[in-house]
C-alpha positions in Angstrom: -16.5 20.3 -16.3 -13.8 18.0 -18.6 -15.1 17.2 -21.5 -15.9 13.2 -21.6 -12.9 10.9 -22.5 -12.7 8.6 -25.8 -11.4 5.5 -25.2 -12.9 2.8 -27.7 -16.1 2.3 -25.1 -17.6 5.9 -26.0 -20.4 7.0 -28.5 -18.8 10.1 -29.9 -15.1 9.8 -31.9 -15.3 14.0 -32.1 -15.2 14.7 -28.3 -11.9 14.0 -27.6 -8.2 13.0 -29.6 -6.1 9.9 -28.9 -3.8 9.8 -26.4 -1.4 7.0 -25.1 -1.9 6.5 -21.4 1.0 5.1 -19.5 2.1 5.5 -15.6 3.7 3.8 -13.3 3.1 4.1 -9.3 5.8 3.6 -7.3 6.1 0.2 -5.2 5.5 0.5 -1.1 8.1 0.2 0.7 7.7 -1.2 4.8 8.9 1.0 7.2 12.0 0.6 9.3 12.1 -0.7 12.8 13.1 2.2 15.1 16.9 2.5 16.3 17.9 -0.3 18.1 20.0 0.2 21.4 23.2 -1.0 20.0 25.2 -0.3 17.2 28.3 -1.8 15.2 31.2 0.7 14.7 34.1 0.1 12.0 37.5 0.6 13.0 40.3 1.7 10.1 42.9 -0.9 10.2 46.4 -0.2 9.8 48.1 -1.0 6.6 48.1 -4.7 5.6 45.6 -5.4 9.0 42.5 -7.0 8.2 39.2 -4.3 8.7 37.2 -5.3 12.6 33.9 -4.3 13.2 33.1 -4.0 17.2 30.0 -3.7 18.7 28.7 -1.1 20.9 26.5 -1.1 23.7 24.1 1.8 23.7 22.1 1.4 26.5 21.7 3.7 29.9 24.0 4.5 31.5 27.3 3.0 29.6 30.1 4.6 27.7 31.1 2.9 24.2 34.5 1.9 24.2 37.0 1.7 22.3 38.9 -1.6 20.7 41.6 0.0 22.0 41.9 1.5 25.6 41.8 5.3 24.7 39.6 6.5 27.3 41.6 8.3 30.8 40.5 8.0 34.2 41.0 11.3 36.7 42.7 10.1 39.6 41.2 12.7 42.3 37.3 12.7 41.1 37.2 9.0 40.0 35.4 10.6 36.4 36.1 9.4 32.7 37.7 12.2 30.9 36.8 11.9 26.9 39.5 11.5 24.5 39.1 12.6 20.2 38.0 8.3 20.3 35.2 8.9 22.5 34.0 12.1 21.1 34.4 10.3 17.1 32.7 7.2 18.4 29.5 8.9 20.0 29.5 11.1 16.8 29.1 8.2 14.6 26.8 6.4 16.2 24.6 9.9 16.7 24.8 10.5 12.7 23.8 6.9 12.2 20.6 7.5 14.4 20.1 10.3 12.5 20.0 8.8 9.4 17.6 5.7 10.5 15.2 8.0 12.3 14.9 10.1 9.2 14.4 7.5 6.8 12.0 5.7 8.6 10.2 8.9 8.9 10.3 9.6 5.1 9.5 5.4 4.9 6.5 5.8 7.5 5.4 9.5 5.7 4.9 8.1 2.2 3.0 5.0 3.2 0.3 7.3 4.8 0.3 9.0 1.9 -0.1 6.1 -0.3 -2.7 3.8 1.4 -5.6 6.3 1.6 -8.6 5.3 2.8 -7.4 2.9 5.3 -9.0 2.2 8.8 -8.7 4.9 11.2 -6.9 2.9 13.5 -4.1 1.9 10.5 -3.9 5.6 10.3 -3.6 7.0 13.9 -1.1 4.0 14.3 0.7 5.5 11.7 0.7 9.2 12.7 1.7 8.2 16.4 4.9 6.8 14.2 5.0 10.0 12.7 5.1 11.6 16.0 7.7 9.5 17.7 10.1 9.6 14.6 9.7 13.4 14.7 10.4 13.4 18.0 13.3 11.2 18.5 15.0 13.0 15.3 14.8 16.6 17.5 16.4 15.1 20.2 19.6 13.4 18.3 20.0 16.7 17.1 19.8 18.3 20.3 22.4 15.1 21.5 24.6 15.7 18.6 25.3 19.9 18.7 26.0 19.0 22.2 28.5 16.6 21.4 30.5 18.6 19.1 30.5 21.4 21.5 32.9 19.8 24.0 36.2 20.7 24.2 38.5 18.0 23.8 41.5 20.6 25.4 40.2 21.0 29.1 38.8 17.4 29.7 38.2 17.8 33.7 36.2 20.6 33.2 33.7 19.0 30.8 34.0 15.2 31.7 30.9 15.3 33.7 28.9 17.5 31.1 29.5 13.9 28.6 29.2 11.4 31.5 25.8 13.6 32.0 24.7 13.6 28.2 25.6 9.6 28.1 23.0 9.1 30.9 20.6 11.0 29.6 17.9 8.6 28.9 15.1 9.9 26.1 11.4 9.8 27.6 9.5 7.4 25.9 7.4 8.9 23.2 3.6 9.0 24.0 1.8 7.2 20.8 -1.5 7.7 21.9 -4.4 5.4 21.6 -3.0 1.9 21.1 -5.1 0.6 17.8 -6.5 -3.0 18.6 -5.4 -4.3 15.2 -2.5 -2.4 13.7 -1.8 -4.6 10.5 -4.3 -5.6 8.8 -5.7 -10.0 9.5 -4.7 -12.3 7.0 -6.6 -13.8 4.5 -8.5 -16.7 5.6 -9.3 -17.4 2.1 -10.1 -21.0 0.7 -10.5 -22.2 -3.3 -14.3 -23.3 -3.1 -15.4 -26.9 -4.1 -15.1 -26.5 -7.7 -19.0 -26.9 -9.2 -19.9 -29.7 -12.0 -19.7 -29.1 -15.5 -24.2 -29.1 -15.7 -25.7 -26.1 -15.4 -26.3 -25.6 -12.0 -29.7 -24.4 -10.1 -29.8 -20.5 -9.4 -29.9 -21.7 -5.7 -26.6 -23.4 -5.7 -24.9 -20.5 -7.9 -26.1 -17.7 -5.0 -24.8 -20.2 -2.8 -21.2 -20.3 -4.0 -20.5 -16.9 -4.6 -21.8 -15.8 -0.9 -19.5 -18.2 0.4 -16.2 -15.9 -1.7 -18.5 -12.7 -0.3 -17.2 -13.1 2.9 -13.3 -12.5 1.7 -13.1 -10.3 -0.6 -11.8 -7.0 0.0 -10.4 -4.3 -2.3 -6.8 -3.8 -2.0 -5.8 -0.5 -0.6 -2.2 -0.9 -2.6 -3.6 -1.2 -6.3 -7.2 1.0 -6.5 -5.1 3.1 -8.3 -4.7 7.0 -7.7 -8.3 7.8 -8.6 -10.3 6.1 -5.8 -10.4 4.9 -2.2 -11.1 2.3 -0.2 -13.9 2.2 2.8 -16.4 -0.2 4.6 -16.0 -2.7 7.6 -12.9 -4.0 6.2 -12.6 -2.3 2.7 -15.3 -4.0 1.2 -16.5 -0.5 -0.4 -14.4 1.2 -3.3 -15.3 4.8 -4.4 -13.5 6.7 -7.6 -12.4 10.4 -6.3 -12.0 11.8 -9.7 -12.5 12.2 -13.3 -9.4 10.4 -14.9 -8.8 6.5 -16.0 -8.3 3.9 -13.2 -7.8 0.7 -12.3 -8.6 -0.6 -9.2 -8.1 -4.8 -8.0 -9.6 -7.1 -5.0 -7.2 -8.2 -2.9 -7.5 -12.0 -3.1 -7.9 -14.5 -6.7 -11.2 -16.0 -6.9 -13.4 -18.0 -9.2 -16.5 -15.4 -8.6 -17.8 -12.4 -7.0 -20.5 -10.3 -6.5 -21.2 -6.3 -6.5 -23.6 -3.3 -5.9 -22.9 -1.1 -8.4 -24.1 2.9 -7.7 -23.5 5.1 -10.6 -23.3 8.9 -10.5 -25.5 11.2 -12.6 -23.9 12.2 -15.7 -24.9 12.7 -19.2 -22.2 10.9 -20.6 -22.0 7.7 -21.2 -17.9 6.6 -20.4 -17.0 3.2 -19.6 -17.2 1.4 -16.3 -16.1 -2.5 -17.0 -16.1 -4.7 -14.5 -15.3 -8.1 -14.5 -11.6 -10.2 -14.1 -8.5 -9.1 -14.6 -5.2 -11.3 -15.1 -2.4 -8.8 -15.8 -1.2 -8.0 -11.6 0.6 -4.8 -12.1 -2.5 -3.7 -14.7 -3.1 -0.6 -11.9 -0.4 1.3 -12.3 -1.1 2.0 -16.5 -3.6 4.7 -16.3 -1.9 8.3 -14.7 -4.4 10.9 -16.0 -7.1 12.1 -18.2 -5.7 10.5 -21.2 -8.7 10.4 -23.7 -8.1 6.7 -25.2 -7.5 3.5 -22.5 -7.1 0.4 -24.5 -8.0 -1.9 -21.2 -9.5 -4.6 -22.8 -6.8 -6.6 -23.8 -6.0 -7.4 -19.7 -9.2 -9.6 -18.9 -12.7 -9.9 -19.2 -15.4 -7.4 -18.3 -18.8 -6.7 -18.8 -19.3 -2.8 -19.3 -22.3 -1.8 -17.0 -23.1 1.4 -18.9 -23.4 -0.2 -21.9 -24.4 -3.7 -21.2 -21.8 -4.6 -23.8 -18.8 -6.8 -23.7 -15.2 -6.1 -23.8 -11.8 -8.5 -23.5 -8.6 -9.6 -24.8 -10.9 -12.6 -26.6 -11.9 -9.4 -29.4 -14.7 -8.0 -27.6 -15.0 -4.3 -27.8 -18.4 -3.3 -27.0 -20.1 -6.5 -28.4 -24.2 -6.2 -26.9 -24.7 -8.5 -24.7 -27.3 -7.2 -21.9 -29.3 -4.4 -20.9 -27.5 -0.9 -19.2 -27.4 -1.3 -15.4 -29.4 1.4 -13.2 -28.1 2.9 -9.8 -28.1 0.1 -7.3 -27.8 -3.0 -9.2 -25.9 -6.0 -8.8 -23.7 -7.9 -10.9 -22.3 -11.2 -10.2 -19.3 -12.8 -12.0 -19.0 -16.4 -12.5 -15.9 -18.5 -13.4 -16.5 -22.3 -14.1 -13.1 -24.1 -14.4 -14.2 -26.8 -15.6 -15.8 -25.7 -18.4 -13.5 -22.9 -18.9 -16.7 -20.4 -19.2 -17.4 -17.1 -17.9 -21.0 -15.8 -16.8 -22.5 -12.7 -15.7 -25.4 -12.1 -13.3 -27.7 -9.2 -13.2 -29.5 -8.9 -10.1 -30.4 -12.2 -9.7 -30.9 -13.2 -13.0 -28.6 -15.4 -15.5 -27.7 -13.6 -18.4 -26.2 -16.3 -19.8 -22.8 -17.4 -20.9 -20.1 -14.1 -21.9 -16.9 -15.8 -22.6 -15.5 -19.2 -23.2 -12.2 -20.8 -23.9 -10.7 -18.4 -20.5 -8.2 -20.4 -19.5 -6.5 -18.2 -16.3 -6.9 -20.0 -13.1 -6.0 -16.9 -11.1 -8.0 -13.8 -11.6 -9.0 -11.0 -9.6 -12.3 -9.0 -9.3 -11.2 -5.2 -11.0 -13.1 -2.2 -12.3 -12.0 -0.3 -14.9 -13.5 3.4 -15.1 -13.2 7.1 -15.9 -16.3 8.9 -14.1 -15.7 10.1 -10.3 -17.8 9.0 -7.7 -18.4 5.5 -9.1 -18.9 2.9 -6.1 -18.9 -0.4 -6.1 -19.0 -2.8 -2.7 -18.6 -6.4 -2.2 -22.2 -8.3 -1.5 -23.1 -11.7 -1.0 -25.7 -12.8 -3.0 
């Protein structure tokens, strides 16, 4: 089992040796329409002519042409006999269908890859992509060693074998079970009535953060490499791993509320949670680095310890008592009076932070243990 990580949240300096952590994920990338039916062909000007681009018709049943008239007509049969223009023409436009189905198959491969833990229907929409593109790509090929195997020198013969390969129109790949949402619904998210500067009655502060309950989500594209997302509409998030991560909700609020479930282990590593203001703060951790300087991006309350940590100073400061398997913490933001609270199942603890001046902050957890879970809950 790995030894326990020291960041500055552990008991024991001996365990474990600095070292830096820094990473960087790479950013997600959409992937490309499929190939449309027409495509737009350069043709080399002569010296001193200015460089025309022609369009191309691809559809069935329909021969590309030339800018200029290059194609023959066979006086006895009535057939188009290719020309070196027709053959070059339907070659480039069969390479550049090669070269969009593959890298919207590489596009469409390393988003699956990346957003783990999606739906099931996000994911057997994606693998029906998968499919298709791998597919389609088998069949240019096919289309294109066919191509180059006509022989430009005895045009009657083979005439009809490239009207025949022109007309041949690709069966339309089978994608399977149509998913009833493929992209994910927008946020429907609203800023809440901001809350007078008096302290307000525990009933009005359950109120206000059920109302943000409803919204939040985890974001499948920055929970980090160390976790996943699940639940009716990733409202669950679940560390896979032993190894510092990051992981953010998908939308800025003023407050939010969690179950926290803890694994069983002896040690004691961090696992802050809280509001984060730095974005990209997700990608930093890559491994099982043994120090994490984290506080410096937000503010947090660390659940194992009941102690506080921020960019305000705070590194391990008491503040409450250690949470137990199946508690709930609430975070509170008050604009107004530019305060931060914490709530323990139920109960006020009080005042953390003052003086936090960020407007736009996102729930985040901050953790080294594997199987750590936390899941959006109204309270």
């Amino acid at each position: 089992m790995p030894s326990s990580p020291k960041s500055i949240h552990s008991d024991e300096w001996s365990e474990t040796s600095e070292v830096p952590c820094t990473g960087e994920v790479e950013s997600e990338m959409p992937p490309d329409e499929t190939s449309s039916a027409k495509e737009v062909l350069p043709v080399s000007p002569a010296d001193g002519e200015e460089r025309v681009w022609h369009e191309v018709d691809m559809s069935v049943g329909t021969t590309p042409q030339s800018p200029h008239k290059s194609t023959s007509t066979d006086a006895s049969s009535n057939r188009l006999i290719p020309t070196h223009n027709d053959v070059n023409q339907l070659s480039t436009i069969l390479d550049a269908l090669q070269d969009e189905c593959d890298r919207s198959y590489d596009q469409v491969h390393s988003l699956m890859s990346r957003l783990r833990g999606m739906p099931d229907d996000m994911q057997l929409f994606l693998e029906g992509h998968l499919n298709a593109l791998e597919r389609q790509r088998g069949r240019l090929n096919v289309q294109a060693s066919a191509l180059r195997q006509v022989d430009l020198a005895s045009g009657n013969e083979h005439s009809s074998d490239t009207n025949a390969l022109l007309e041949c129109k690709p069966a339309r790949p089978k994608l399977g079970r149509s998913p009833k949402h493929p992209t994910p619904p927008p946020s429907t998210y609203h800023e809440p009535k901001r809350a007078k500067v008096d302290h307000a009655p525990p009933r009005q502060r359950q109120q206000y953060i059920q109302d943000n309950a409803t919204t939040l989500r985890w974001d499948p594209a920055r929970v980090g490499i160390h976790a996943t997302v699940s639940g009716r509409g990733g409202a669950r998030l679940k560390t896979t791993r032993l190894g510092w991560n990051v992981a953010m909700g998908s939308v800025k609020v003023s407050s939010f509320c969690v179950r926290v479930n803890l694994p069983k282990s002896k040690h004691r590593n961090a696992i802050a949670i809280g509001f984060i203001k730095e974005p990209k703060f997700w990608e930093v951790p890559h491994g099982a680095e043994s120090v994490f300087v984290f506080n410096y991006s937000g503010w947090y309350l660390n659940v194992r310890k009941g102690s506080l940590c921020s960019l305000q100073g705070h590194d391990d400061t008491p503040f409450a008592s250690p949470f137990k398997d199946g508690d709930t913490l609430a975070v509170v933001l008050d604009h107004s009076s530019k305060t931060l609270s914490f709530v323990h199942n139920g109960t006020h603890l009080g005042i953390a932070y003052s003086n936090v001046d960020d407007t736009e902050l996102f729930p985040a957890l901050i953790s080294y243990d594997a199987r750590v879970q936390l899941t959006f809950v109204a309270q």
